[in-house]
Structure formats: C-alpha cells, structure tokens
C-alpha distance (Angstrom), angle and dihedral (degrees) to the residues before:
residue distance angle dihedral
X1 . . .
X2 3.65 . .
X3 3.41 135.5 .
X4 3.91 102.3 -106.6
X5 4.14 84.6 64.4
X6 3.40 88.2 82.2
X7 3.28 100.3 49.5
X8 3.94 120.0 90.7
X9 3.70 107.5 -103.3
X10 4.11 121.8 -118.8
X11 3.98 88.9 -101.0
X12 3.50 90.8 45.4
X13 3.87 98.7 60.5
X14 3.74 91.7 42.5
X15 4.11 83.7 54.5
X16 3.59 97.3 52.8
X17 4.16 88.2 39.1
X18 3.58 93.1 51.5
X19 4.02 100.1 44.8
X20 3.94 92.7 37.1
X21 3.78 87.0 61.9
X22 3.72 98.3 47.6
X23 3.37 91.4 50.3
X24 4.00 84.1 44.9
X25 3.81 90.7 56.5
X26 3.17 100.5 49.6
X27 3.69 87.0 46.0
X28 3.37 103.0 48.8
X29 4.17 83.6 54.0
X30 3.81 88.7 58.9
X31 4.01 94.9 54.6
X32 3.91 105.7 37.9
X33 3.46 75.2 78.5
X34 3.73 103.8 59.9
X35 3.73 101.3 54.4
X36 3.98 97.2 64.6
X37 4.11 100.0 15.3
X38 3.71 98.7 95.2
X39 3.66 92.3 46.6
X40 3.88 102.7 43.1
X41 4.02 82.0 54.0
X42 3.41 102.0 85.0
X43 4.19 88.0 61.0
X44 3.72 97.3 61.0
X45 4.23 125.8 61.3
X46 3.64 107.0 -83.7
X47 3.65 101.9 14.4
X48 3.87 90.3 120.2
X49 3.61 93.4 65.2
X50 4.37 87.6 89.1
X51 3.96 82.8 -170.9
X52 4.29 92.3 60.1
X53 4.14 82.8 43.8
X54 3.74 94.2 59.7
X55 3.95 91.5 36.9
X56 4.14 76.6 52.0
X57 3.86 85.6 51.9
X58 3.32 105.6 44.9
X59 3.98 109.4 25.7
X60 3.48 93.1 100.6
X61 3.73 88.6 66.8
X62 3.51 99.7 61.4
X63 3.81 90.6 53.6
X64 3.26 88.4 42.8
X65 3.15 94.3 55.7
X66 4.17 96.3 43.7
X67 4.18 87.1 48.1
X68 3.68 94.8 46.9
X69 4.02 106.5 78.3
X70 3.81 90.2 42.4
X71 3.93 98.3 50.0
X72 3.59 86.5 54.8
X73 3.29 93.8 52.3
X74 4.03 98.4 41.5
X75 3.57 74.7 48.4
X76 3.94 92.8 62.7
X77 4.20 96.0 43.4
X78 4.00 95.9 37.6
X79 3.89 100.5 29.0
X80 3.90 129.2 -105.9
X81 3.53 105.5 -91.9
X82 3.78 98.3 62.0
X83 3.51 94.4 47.5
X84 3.91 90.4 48.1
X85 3.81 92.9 50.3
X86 4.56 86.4 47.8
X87 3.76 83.2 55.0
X88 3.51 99.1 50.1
X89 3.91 95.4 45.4
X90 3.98 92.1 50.2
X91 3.83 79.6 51.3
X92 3.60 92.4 57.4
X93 3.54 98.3 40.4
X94 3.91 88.2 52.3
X95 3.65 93.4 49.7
X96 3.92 91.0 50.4
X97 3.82 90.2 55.9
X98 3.81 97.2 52.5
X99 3.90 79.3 49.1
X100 3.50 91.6 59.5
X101 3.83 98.1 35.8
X102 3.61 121.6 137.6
X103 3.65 98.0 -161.7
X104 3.56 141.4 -8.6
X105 3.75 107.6 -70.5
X106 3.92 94.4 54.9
X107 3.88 81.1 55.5
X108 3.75 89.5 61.4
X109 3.40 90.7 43.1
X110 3.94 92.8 53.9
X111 3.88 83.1 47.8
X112 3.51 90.5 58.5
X113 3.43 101.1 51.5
X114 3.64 85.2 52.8
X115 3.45 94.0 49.5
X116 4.35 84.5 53.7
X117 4.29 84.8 64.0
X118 4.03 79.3 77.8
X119 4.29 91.5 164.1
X120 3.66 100.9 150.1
X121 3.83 98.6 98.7
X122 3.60 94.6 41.3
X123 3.93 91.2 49.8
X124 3.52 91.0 53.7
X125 3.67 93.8 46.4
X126 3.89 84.2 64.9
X127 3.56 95.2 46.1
X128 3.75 77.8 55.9
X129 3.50 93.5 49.4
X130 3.99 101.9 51.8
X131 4.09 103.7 36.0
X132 3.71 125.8 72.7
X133 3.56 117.9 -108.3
X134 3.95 92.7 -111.3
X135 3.80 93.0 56.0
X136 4.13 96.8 31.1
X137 4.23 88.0 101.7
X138 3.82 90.9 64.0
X139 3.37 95.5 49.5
X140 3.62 83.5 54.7
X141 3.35 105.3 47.8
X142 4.18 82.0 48.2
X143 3.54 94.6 61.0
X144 3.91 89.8 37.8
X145 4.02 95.2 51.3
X146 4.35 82.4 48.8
X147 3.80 87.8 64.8
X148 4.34 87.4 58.9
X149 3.75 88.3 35.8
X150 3.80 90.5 59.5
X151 3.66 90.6 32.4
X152 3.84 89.9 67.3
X153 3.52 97.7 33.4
X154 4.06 94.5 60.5
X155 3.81 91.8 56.0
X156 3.59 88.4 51.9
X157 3.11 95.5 47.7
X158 3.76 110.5 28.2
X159 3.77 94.2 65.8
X160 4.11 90.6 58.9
X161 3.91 92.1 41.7
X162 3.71 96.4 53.3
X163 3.55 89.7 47.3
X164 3.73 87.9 64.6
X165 3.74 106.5 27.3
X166 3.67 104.7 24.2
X167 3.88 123.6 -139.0
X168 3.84 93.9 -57.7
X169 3.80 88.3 56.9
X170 3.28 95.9 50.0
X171 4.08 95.9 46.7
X172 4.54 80.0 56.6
X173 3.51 89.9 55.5
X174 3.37 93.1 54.2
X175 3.91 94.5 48.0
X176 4.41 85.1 50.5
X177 4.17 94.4 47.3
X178 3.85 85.6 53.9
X179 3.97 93.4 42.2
X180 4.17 78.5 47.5
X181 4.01 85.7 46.3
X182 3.83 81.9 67.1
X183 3.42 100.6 50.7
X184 3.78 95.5 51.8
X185 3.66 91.2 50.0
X186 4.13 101.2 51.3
X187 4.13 88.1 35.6
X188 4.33 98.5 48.1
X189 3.86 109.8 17.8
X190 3.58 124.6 81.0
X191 3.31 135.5 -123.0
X192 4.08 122.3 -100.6
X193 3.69 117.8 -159.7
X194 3.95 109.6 -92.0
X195 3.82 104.9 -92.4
X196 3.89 119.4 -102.9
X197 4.07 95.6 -135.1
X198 3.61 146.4 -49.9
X199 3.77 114.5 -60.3
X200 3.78 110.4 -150.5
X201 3.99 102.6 -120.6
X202 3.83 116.4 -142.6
X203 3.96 88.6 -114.3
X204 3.65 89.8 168.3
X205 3.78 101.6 58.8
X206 3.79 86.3 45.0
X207 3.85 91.4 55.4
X208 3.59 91.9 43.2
X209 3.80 96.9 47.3
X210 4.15 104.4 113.6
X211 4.09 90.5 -146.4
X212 3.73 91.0 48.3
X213 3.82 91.4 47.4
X214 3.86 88.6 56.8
X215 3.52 91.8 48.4
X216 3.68 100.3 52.7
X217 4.00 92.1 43.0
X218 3.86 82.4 57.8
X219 4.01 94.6 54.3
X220 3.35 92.4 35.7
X221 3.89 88.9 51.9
X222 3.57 102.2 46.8
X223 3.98 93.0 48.5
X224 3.93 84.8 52.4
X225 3.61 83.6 50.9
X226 3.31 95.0 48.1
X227 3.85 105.3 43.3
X228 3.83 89.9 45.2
X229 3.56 104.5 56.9
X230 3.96 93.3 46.2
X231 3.38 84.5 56.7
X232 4.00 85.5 74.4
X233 3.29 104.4 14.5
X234 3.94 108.8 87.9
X235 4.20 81.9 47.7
X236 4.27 82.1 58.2
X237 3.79 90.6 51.2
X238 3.91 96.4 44.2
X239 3.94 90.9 36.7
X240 3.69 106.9 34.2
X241 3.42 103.0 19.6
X242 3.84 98.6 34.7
X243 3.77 95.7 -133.2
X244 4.06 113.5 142.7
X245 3.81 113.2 -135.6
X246 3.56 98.3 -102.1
X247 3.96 92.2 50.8
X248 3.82 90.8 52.2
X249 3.94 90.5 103.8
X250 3.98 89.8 75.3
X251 3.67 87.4 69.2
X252 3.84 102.2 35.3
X253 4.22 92.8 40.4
X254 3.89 94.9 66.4
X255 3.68 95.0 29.8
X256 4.25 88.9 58.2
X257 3.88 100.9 40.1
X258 3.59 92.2 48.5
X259 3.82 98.1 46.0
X260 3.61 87.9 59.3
X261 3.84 91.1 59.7
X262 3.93 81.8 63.7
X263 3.77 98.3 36.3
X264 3.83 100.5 54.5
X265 4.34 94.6 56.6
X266 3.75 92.7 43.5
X267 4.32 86.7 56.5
X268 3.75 89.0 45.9
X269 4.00 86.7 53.6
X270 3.67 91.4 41.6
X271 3.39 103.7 51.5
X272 3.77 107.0 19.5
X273 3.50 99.3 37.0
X274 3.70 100.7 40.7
X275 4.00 91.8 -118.8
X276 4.05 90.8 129.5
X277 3.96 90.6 133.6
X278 3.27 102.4 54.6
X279 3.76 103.4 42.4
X280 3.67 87.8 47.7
X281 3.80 88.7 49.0
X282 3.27 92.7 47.9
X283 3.83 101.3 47.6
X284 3.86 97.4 48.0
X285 4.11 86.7 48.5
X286 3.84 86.0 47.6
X287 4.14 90.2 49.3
X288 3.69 81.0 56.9
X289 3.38 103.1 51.3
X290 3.83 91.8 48.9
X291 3.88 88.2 57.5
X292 3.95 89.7 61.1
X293 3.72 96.6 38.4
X294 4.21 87.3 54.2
X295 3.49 81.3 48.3
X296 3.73 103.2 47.8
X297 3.02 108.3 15.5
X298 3.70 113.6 38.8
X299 3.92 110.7 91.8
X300 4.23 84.9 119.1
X301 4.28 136.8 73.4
X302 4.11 85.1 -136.8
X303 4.17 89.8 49.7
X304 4.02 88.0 43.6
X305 3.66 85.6 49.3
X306 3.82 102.5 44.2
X307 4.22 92.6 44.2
X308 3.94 87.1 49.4
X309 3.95 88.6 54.6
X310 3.78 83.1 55.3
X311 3.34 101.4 47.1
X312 3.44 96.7 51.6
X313 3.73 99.9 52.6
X314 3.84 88.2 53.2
X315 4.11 85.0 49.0
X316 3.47 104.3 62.0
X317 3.84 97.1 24.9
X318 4.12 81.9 68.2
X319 3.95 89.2 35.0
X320 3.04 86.8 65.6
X321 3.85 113.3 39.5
X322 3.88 97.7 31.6
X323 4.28 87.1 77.3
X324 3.81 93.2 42.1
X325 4.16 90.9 51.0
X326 3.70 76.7 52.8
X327 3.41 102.7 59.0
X328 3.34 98.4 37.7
X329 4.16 98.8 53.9
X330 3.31 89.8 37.9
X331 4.38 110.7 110.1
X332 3.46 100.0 -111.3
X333 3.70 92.7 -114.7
X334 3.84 97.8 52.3
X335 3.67 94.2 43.0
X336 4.47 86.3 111.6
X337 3.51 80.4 50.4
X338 3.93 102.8 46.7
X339 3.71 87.9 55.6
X340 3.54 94.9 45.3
X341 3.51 89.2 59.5
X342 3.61 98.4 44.0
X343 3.75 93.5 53.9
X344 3.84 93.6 54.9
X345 3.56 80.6 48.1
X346 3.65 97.3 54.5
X347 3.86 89.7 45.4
X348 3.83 94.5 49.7
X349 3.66 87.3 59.9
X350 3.46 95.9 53.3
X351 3.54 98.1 52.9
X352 4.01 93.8 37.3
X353 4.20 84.3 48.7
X354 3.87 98.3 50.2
X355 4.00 87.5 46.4
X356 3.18 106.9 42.2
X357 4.17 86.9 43.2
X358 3.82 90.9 57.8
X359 3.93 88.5 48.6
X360 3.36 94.2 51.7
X361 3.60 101.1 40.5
X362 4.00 89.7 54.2
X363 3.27 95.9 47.4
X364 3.70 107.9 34.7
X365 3.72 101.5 18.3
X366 4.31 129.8 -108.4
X367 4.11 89.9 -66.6
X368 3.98 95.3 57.8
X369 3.77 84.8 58.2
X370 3.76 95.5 52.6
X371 3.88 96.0 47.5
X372 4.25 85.5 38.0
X373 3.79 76.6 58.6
X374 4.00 99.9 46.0
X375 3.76 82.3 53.8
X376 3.83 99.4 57.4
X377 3.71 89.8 43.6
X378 4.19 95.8 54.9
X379 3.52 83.3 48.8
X380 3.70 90.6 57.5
X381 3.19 96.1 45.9
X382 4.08 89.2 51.4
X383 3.84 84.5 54.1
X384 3.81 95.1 43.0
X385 3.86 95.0 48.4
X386 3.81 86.1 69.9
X387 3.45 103.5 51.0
X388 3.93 126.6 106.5
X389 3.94 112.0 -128.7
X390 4.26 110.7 -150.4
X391 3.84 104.7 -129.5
X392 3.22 124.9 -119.1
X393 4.03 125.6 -73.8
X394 3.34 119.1 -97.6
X395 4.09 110.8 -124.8
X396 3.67 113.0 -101.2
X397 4.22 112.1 -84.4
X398 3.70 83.0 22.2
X399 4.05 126.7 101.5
X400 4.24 123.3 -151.6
C-alpha cells in the first residue's frame, strides 16, 4: 500500500476543519462568558447570591448533559444534520434570553436553553460518518484540541469584548456564532446518506468498560475543574491582583500564547512519538499542582499570571487527548456510544463544577474552592496512574 494511504484525504481535512469549527463556535459562545461572569454579577439583582452565579455558570451542563444521549440518538433515526442545526437554534434562542435578562434567574434560564442545543454527540457521529476508520482519531483529536483553542481564545477575548459591549453583548454574540455555526455546516459539510434506523447501542458494556470509566472521570474532572475555579477567579484578578474586568486580557493574553509554545511539542511527543502516558501523566499532575499554587500561592497579579500559564497548557494538552483516548479504546462497535457517554460526561462536570464552586465559595470563601479543586485533581491523577494507554497505530504497510 503506498504511502499517500495514510495520509488524510483532501475531503477528509475539510471534514474535520469544518466540524472542529462548529463545534469551536459554539464553544467559544459558551466561555466568553466565564472570564467576566462572576465579576459582572454583583451589577445585576441576584448576582450576590455566588451559589445562583455558579448555577448561572454551569446550568447549561446539566441540560447538556440530559439532551445529549437523545440527540445522538434522534441523530441516528432522523440523520445528523437536522439535529445539529435544532441544537444550534435552541443555542441561539438561549443566548438571546440571557441577552435580554432582567435579573439573574432568566440568565440561568437562557443558559439552560443553551445547554438543551446538546450537539456534541451528534457532531461526532458525523465526523464518524465521513472519515475512514484509520484516520477517524485525528479527526478527533481536531475537534478535541478546538475545545482548548476556543478555551483560550474567549479569555482573550472576552475581557476586550465586554469592555465594549457589556454582558448583554456578549450573550448576542453568542446567539450570531451559533446562527453562523449553521451556515458553515449546510455551506462545507457533506451530505451522508439518511440513516436506515436506530441501532440499539450496547450502552451497558460501554458504561461498564473499566478504561472508559477512567476516561470519562477524567473529562468529567477537568470540566469540574474548570467551571469551578472561574467561578472565583475573575474576583482573584480584580481583588488580589487589582485588574478591572475589562483589563483582564493583560493577564490571560501572555498566559495563552505562551502555553501554546509548550502545548504544541508535548502533542508531537504524544502522538508521534508514542509518549501518550507520560504527557497525560504529567498534565493531570500539573492541573493539580496549579490548584494548590492558586491556593497558596496566589496573593500577587504576576503569581495569578504565571499559575494561569500553567493551567492552561495542562487544559488543552488533555482537551485534546482525552477524545482521541476515546476513540481509540473504544470497541469498534460502541465507538457512537463511547462518545455519547463522554459528552454527557463532560457536561455533567460542568454543571456539577459551576455549582458546587458557587457553594463552596459562599460558604467557605474563593481559596476552599481552589484546594476543593487540588483534591479532585490528585484523585485523578490516582485514577489515571492506573490506566493502560493503546500505542500508537502503526502506518498502513508498516508493522509495530
């Protein structure tokens, strides 16, 4: 077989391209918010309640995470592109509402209608559909890497764009970069044949699978992680660091552009060089070691700014691998259902992280939820030292 085989085709690459940037639009109009929410609070009624903030966080996770299992399946009887472009308007329509929203609860309730656009499985699905099995873990890894792309981008960016358009602007932006997410999907994706019926999926043997399990504790970890500590962390930056909300882009800026300089090599060694365990290892121990730094160590902007550097090259380095592990352990019939699972995962963390960080932080105060956070991540890293990794496929007419 020759060489070229191995290589993605043409159609391939504009696949993965296409669907790693809808699910990196609608992405990026789920984070804008997280940089600036927690501070912008305080303005509106109800937004001292830190409990009802991180319900505002992280309510689209739990519908998420309800809505996720049955889009893929609607997704299966109906055919993925309908169901993607339901998502996406329910999206919008949530993101216009927390626009309009008077006070804090009618935020929530605009973040749970966006929460009900719950497309990941379904988006996936396709990726499924249009790649070759050989080259179906890149495309993966593509759309998982978007998620820390986006990630990075919206605390760049959010700072600046509230600045200028305030929270309400920011919540229409997110309604017109999922109405966008539409457009890119009927203009550059292809269309797959309209499927026959719903298979049943063997749901239980992927829930019982013990490399599976470890997989989704670790997404549904990190998003915890994630959703908790932005909960308090623009208050750190205003109060400790004595950055105002719209200035908060001097910290995350350098912190993003340079974590990329570290993110990029440890990939290549993942990936290419079969190093998956160790990079993996080494970013879930460095998530935890983050938490207690924020938590000890964090009375400073430059300290802020150096453990935010750190964090977010352990982010996306795990955005981006947890999906392809995924893939790859999945049995090759339950792969649909692997992902379905992980993406309900994912979303329960969210919501579980943005509650649980407002609960803590009202209670206990914004360093109880950095060191509840240091916690969760050694015990991650306990569960993730005992995993096996697969190695890495041979290229085709080649032998390990």
């Amino acid at each position: 077989m020759s060489a070229i085989s191995d290589r993605m085709s043409p159609a391939e690459r504009r696949v993965g391209a296409s669907l790693a940037s809808i699910f990196a639009l609608r992405m990026l109009g789920l984070f804008l918010i997280l940089p600036v929410f927690s501070a912008h609070a305080a303005s509106i009624p109800g937004g001292g309640n830190l409990l009802l903030v991180g319900l505002a966080l992280g309510a689209y996770g739990l519908t998420q995470a309800l809505f996720q299992i049955p889009f893929g399946i609607a997704s299966d009887l109906v055919g993925r592109k309908p169901v993607i472009v339901t998502g996406l308007l329910l999206f919008a329509v949530g993101s216009f509402v927390a626009a309009w929203a008077p006070d804090l609860h009618w935020v929530i309730a605009g973040r749970v209608l966006q929460g009900m656009g719950a497309i990941s499985a379904a988006v996936t699905a396709l990726a499924a559909d249009l790649t070759r099995e050989e080259h179906r873990t890149k495309v993966m890894a593509m759309i998982g890497s978007s998620i820390g792309l986006v990630f990075a981008l919206s605390l760049v960016g959010a700072p600046l764009l509230y600045g200028w358009v305030g929270l309400s602007g920011l919540f229409v932006l997110t309604g017109v970069l999922a109405l966008a997410a539409i457009g890119l999907l009927l203009k550059t994706v292809p269309a797959v044949p309209r499927p026959a019926g719903h298979v049943k999926l063997p749901l239980r043997k992927v829930l019982a699978d013990p490399a599976l399990l470890k997989l989704n504790f670790g997404i549904g970890t990190l998003h915890m992680i994630q959703m908790a500590m932005f909960v308090v962390l623009p208050q750190a930056l205003l109060h400790r660091g004595g950055l105002a909300a719209a200035e908060h882009w001097k910290v995350y800026l350098p912190a993003v552009v340079a974590s990329f300089a570290f993110m990029v090599p440890a990939i290549i060694a993942a990936e290419r060089r079969d190093q998956m365990r160790p990079v993996f290892l080494a970013a879930v121990g460095l998530t935890a070691l983050v938490q207690g730094g924020l938590f000890l160590f964090s009375d400073s902007l430059l300290a802020l700014g150096v453990w935010l550097l750190l964090f977010f090259v352990a982010f996306n380095i795990l955005e981006a691998t947890l999906p392809s592990l995924v893939s790859r352990t999945a049995p090759a019939a339950a792969k649909g259902a692997a992902l379905g699972v992980y993406n309900t995962t994912q979303a329960v963390g969210l919501f579980v992280g943005g509650a649980l960080g407002g609960y803590i932080a009202q209670h206990f105060g914004d360093n109880a939820v950095f060191s509840a956070c240091a916690v969760l991540a050694l015990l991650w890293l306990a569960v993730a030292a005992t995993m096996k990794f697969p190695r890495r496929a041979a290229p085709a007419g080649q032998t390990v």
